[in-house]
C-alpha positions in Angstrom: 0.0 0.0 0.0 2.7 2.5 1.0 4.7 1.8 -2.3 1.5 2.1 -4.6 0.8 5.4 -2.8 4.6 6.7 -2.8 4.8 6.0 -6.5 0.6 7.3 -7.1 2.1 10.7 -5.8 5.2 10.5 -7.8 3.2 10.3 -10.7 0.8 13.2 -9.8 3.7 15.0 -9.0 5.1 15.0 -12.2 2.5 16.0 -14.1 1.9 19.5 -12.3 -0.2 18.2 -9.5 0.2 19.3 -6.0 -0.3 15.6 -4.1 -0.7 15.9 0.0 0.1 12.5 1.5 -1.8 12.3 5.1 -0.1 8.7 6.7 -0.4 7.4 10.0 2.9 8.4 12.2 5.3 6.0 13.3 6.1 4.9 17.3 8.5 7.6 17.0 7.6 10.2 14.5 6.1 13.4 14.7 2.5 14.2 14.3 1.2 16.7 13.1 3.9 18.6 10.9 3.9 18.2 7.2 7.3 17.4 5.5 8.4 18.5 2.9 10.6 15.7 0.6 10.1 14.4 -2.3 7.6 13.9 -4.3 5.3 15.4 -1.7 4.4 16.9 1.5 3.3 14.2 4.0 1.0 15.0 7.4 1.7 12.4 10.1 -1.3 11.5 12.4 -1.6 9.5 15.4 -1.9 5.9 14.8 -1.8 2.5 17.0 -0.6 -0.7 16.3 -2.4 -3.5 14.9 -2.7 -6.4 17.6 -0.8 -9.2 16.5 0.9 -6.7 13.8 2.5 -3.7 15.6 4.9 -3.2 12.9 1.4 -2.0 10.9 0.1 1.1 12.3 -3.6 2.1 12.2 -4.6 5.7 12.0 -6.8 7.4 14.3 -9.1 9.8 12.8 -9.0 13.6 15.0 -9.4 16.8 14.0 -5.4 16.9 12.4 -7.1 15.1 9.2 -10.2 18.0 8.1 -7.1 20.6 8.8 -4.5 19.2 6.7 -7.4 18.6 3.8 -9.4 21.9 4.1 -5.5 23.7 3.7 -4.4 22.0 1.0 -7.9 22.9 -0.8 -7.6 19.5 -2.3 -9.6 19.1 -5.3 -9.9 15.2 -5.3 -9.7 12.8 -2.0 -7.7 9.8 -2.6 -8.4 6.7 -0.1 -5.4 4.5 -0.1 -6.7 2.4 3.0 -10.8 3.0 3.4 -11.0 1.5 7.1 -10.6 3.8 10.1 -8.7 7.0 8.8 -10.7 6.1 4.9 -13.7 6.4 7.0 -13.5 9.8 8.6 -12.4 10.6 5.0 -14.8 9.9 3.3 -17.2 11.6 5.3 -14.6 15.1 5.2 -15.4 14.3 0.9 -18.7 14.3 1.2 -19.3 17.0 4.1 -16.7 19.2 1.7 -18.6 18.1 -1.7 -15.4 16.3 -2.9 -14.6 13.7 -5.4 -13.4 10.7 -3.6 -11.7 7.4 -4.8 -11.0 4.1 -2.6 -9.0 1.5 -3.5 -9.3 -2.2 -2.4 -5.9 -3.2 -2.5 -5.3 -5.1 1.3 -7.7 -7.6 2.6 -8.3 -5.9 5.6 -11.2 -8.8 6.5 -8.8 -11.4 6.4 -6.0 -9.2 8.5 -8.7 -9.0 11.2 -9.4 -13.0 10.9 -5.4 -13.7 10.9 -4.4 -11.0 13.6 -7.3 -10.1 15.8 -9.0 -13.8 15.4 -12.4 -11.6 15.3 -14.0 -9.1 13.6 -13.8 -10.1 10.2 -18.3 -9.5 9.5 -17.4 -5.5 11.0 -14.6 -5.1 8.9 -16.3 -5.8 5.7 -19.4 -3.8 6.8 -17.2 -0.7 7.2 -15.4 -1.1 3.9 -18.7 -1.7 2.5 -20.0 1.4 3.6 -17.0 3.5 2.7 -16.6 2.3 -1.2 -20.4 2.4 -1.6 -19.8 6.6 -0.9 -17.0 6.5 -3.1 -17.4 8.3 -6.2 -15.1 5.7 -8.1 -13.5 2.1 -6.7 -10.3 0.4 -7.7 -10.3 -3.2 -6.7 -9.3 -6.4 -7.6 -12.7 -8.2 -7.8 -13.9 -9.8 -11.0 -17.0 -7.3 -10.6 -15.5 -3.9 -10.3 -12.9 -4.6 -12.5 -15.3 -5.7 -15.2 -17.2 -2.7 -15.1 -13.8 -0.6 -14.8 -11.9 -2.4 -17.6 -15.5 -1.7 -19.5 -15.6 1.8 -19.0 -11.6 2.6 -19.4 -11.4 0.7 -22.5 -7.3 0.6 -22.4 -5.1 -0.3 -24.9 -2.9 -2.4 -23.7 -3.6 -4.8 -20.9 -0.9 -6.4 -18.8 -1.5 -9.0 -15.9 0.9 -10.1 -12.9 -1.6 -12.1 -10.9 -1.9 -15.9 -12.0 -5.0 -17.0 -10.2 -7.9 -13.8 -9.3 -7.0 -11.7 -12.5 -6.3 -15.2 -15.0 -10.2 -14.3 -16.2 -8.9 -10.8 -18.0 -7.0 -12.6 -20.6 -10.3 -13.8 -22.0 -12.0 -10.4 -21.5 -8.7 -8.4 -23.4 -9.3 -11.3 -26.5 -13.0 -11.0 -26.8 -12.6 -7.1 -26.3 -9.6 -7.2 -29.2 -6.9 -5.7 -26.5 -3.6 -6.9 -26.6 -2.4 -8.4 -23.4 0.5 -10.2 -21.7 0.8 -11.9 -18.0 3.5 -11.9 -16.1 5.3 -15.1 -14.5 7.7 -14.8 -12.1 7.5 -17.8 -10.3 6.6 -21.1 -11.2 2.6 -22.7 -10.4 3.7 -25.9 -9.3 6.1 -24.9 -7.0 4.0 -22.8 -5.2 1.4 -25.5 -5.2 3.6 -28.0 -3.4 4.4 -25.2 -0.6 0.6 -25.1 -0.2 0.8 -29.2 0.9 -0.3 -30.4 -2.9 1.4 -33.4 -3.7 4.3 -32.9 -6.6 2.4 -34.9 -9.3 -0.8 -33.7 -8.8 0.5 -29.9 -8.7 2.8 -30.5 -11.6 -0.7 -31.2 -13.7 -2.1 -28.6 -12.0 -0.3 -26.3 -13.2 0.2 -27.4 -16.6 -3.5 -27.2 -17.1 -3.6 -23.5 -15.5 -0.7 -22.5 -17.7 -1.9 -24.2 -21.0 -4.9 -22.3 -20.2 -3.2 -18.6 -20.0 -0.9 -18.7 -22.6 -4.7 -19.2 -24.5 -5.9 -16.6 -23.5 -3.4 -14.1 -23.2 -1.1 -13.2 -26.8 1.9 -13.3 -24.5 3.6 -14.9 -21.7 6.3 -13.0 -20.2 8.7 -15.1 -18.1 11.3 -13.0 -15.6 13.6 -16.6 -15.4 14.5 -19.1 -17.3 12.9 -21.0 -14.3 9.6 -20.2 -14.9 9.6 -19.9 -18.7 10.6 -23.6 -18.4 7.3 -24.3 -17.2 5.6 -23.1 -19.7 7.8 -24.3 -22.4 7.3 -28.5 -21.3 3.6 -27.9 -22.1 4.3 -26.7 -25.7 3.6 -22.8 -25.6 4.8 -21.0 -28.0 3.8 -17.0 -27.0 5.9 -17.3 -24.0 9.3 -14.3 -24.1 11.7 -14.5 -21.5 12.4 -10.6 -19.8 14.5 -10.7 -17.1 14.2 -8.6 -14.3 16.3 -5.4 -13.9 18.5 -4.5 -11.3 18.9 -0.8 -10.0 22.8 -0.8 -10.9 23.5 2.8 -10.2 22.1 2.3 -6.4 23.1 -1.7 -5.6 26.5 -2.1 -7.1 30.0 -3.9 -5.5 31.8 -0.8 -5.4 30.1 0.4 -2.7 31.4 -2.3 -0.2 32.7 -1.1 2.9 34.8 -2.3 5.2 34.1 -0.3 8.2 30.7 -0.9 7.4 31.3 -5.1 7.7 33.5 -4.4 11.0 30.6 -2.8 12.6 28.4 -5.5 12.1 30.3 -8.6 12.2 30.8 -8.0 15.9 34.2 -10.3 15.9 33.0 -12.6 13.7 34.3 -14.1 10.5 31.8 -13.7 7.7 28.5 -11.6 7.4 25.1 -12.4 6.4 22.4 -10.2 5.5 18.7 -10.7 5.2 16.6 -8.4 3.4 12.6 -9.5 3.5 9.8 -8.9 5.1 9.2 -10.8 8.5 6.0 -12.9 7.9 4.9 -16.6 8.2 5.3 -16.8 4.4 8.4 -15.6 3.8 10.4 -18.4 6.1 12.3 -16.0 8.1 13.3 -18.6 10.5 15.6 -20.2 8.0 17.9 -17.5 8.0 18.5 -18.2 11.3 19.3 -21.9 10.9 22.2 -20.4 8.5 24.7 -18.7 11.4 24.0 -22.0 14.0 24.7 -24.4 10.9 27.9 -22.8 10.2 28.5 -22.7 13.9 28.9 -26.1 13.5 31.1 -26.3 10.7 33.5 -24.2 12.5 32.8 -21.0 10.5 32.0 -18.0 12.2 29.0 -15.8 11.0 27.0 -13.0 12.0 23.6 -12.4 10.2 22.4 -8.9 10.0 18.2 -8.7 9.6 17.0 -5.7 7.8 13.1 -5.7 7.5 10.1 -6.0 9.8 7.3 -8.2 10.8 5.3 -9.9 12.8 7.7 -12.5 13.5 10.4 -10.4 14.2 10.1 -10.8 18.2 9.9 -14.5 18.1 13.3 -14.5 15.7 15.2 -12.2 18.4 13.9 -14.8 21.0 15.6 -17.3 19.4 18.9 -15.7 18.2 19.0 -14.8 21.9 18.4 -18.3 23.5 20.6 -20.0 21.0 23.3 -17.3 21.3 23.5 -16.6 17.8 25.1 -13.4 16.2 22.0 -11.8 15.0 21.3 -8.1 14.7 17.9 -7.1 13.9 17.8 -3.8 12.6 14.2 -3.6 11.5 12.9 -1.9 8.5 15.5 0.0 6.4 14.0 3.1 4.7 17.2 4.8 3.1 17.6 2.8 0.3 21.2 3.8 0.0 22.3 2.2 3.3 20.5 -1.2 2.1 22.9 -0.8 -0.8 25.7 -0.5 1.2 25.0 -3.2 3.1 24.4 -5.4 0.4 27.5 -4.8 -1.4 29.2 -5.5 2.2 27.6 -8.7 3.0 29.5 -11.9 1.8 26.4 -13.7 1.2 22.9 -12.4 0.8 19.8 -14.5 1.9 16.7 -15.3 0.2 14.7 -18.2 2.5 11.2 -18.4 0.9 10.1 -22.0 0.3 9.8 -21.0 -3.7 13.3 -21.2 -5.0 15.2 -18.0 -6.8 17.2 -20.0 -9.2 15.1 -22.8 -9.6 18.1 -25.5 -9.3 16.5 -28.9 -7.8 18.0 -29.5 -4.2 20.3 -32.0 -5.1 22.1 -30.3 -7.3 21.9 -26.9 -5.6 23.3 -27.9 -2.4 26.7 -29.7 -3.5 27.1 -26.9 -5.6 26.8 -23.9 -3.1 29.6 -26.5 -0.9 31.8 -26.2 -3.7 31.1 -22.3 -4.6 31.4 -21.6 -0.7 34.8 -23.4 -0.9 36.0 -21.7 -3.8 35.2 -18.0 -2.4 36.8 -18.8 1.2 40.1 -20.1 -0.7 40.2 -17.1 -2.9 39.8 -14.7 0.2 42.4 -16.6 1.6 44.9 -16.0 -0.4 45.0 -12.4 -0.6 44.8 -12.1 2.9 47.5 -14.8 3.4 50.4 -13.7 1.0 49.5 -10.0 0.6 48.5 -10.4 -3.2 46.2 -8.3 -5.3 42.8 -9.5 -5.7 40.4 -8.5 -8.2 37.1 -8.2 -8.2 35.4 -8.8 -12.1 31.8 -8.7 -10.8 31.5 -4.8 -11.4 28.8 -3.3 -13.6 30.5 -3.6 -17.3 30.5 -7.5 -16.9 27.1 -7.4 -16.2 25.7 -5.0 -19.1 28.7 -5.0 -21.8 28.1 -8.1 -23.8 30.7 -7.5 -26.1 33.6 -8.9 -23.2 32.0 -12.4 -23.4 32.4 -14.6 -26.2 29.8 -16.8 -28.1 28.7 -18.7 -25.7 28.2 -15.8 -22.9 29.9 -18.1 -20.6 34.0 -17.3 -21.5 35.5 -14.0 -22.0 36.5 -13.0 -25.3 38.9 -11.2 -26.2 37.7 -7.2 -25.3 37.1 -9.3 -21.8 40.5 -10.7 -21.5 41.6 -7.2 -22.5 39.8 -5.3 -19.8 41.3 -8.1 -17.1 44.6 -7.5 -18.3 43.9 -3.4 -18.0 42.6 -4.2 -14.3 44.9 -6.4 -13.1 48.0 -4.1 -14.5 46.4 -1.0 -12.3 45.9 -3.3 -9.1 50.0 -3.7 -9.9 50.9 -0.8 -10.7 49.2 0.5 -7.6 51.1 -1.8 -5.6 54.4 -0.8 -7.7 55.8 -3.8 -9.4 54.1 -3.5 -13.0 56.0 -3.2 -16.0 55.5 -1.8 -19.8 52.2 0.3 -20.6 48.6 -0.9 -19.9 46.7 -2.9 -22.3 44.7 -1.6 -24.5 41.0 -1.9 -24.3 40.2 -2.6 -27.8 41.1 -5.6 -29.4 43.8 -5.3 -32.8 41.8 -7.5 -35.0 38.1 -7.0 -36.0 36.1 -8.7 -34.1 33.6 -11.9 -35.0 30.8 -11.2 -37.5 27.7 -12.9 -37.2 28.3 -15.4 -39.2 31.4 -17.0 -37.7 29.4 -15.9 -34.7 26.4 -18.3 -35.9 28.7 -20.8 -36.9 30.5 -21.3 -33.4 28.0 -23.3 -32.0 27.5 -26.1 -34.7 31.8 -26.3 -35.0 34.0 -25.4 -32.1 30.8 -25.6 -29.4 29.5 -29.0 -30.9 33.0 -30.1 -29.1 33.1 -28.1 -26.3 29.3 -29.9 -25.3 30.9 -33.0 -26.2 33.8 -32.6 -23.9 31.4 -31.1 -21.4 28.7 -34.7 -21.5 31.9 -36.7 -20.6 33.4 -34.2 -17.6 30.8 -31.8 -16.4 27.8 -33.7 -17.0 28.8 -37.1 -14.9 30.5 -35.1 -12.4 26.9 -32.9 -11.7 25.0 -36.7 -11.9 27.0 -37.7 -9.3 27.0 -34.7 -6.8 23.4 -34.9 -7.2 23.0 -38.7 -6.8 24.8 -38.3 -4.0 23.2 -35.7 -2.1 19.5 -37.2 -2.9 20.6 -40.4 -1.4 22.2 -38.7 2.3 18.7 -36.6 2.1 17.0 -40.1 2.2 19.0 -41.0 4.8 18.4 -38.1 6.4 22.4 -37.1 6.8 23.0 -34.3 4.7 24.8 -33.2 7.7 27.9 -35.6 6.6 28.1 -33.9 3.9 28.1 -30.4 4.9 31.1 -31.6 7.8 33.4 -33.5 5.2 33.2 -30.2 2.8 33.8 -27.8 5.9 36.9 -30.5 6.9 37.8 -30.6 3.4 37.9 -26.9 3.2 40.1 -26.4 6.8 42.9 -29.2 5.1 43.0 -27.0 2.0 43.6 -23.8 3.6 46.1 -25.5 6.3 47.9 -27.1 3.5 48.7 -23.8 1.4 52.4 -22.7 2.6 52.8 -19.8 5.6 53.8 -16.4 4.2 57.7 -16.4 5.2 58.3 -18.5 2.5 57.6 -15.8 0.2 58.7 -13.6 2.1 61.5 -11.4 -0.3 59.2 -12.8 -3.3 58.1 -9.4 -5.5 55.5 -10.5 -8.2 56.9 -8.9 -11.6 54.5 -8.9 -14.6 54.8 -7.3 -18.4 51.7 -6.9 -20.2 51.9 -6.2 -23.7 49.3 -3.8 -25.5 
């Protein structure tokens, strides 16, 4: 709700308006006073917290709300949240002969049933009340959307829900109006969270998806996961669009180390958790990450930024299992989320739907390994006082032209930019020789033909070679962690990795022995 409203006012905003955002205050704000950021002045008012939710404030309606409205001489009144500040509102609308919309966004009903455990028949009696007055509702009911699609006639239709909203595909095609819906998670996955058994959701969700991609002219997948699902039934209007990432905001450089030291507290690697704090989310397996690498003789602290109702029962348990937790509640300034992003060693996403989409056995054995890898390549920097680059800044993400055919290899402009980087890292440190590499490669690169023709000559071997290393070694990993989860003793396998990983670093000669040692390198352009 507060993001549709922040970005409802941006909007307005922008196009000449003069928006006044009246919120309920925080347990610490100030009431009363308007401020004055951007996009918009906002006019705190009392509020409480929801029983069973205090991170969710309610408003109290006073006389703060018909002063703020009758100076700004608003010309429209815009209900974000129709229940107890909606309410007096609405009536301040009415009694002031102004236009007023109410959106039906939150099932406030079904918070009263969850939270309150009563209540739920009065709650829908005073939404009822206030969206009847209403001059215009926005909600996502088959009814009122019908009669707004109806009256709005748009253009262009686009659809993010998979279940409530599925119905509008068939309206957009009967009404000749392009649409698409959005997938970016897969059905049967989030069936089996719900208890459905994996064959019956896997049909399940075939039939639902066979069924949208009918109905809407196109089906566009954030992942490669979730197109996947769509592509095993045989649809053919599905378009992968991966998601973007804010790269000017959340970016590596921004990594700090004073920032780490603060919050590893004297521990060894830091963890940070960046969700809400609901049932839903599986908050609690974040937890189980610092006391499992307690185990294994690593020592990390996990930093919690976000809020929720299971926030108090989390710091309960970090405090009677003495783990290095530090809750610091909901982070507003986007900046300092950045920050600690980029200063984090390892960023946590517990929900019981997976981000990548790799099946457990495979996904497990490979974070061992990638965790090994990253701890001995930290290692070494630290241990013989070598330069250490970092490559996962924003050009490798957005330049395409430094990977090779296969995006999976560096070609040569990617080499070249290496080189350059690693001869500045030297030349800071003093021992590089000869001028820095160029950039741009001496030949012309590739053209699309001998671009085309990769895969079917020099690729067709590189798969080959791959089936008869890669392929058996990943069938193995996998076989091997499906049968220990059978047997219920994973845990073996997370020790001998951790034991493998202590003998690796132990066996890596002290520093004295290069001691005198001064790493000379000439790059040629």
């Amino acid at each position: 709700m507060a993001h549709c409203t922040l970005q409802t006012a941006r909007h307005l905003a922008a196009r000449g308006h003069q928006p006044l955002v009246i919120a309920p205050a925080g347990a610490t704000a100030t009431t009363g006073s308007a401020s004055t950021g951007d996009p918009c002045p906002v006019v705190r008012v009392p509020s409480l917290p929801l029983p069973g939710y205090p991170q969710v404030r309610v408003a109290l309606p006073g006389r703060r709300l018909a002063t703020a409205l009758t100076g700004h001489r608003a010309g429209l009144v815009h209900l974000a949240g129709p229940f107890v500040l909606g309410v007096r509102g609405m009536a301040l609308a009415t009694r002031l002969g102004l236009p007023a919309v109410a959106v039906y966004r939150t099932d406030l009903a079904g918070y009263a049933r969850t939270y309150l455990g009563t209540g739920e028949n009065t709650a829908w009696r005073r939404m009822r009340a206030v969206h009847s007055a209403a001059d215009l509702t926005l909600a996502p009911s088959s009814a009122a959307l019908r009669g707004l699609l109806e009256e709005l006639r748009p253009d262009r239709l686009e659809v993010s829900d998979r279940t409530t909203l599925r119905w509008t595909g068939e309206w957009a095609r009967r009404a000749r109006v392009p649409a698409v819906m959005v997938s970016h998670e897969t059905a049967d996955e989030v069936l089996r969270t719900w208890g459905v058994p994996p064959a019956a959701a896997g049909r399940a969700a075939d039939r639902l998806n066979t069924l949208s991609a009918h109905a809407y002219a196109r089906i566009v997948c954030t992942t490669e996961w979730a197109e996947r699902e769509f592509v095993r039934t045989g649809v053919r209007n599905v378009v992968r669009a991966p998601l973007g990432v804010d790269l000017e905001r959340f970016r590596p450089g921004l990594r700090s180390t004073a920032l780490r030291t603060r919050h590893l507290r004297g521990q060894d690697v830091l963890l940070l958790l960046g969700s809400r704090l609901p049932v839903e989310k599986r908050p609690g397996r974040a937890l189980d990450a610092p006391a499992a690498l307690r185990h294994t003789g690593v020592r990390a602290a996990l930093v919690v930024a976000g809020d929720g109702p299971l926030r108090a029962e989390l710091e309960r348990r970090a405090r009677a299992e003495r783990l290095p937790a530090e809750f610091l509640g909901h982070v507003r300034d986007r900046d300092r989320l950045a920050r600690l992003q980029a200063s984090a060693d390892l960023c946590l996403a517990p929900g019981p739907a997976e981000t990548f989409g790799l099946p457990g056995p495979l996904r497990h054995p490979l974070a061992r390994r990638q965790q090994a890898v990253n701890a001995v390549v930290h290692a070494l920097p630290g241990r013989y006082d070598t330069v250490h680059l970092h490559a996962s800044d924003r050009a490798w993400t957005e330049d395409r032209s430094l990977w090779s055919v296969d995006r999976l290899h560096p070609g040569e402009r990617g080499h070249r930019r290496l080189a350059a980087d690693f001869h500045r890292l030297l030349a800071e440190r003093g021992p590089a020789l000869g001028a820095r590499p160029a950039h741009e490669p001496g030949q012309p690169p590739p053209t699309r033909v001998a671009g085309a023709l990769w895969p079917a000559t020099r690729g067709t071997g590189w798969l080959a070679r791959r089936s008869t290393d890669l392929l058996p070694q990943l069938l193995g990993l996998a076989a091997a962690e499906a049968g220990h989860q059978v047997r219920g003793t994973s845990g073996q396998l997370d020790a001998r990795a951790g034991r493998a990983l202590a003998e690796a670093l132990d066996g890596l000669p002290p520093a004295p022995c290069l001691r005198g040692f001064v790493p000379r390198a000439r790059m040629e352009g």
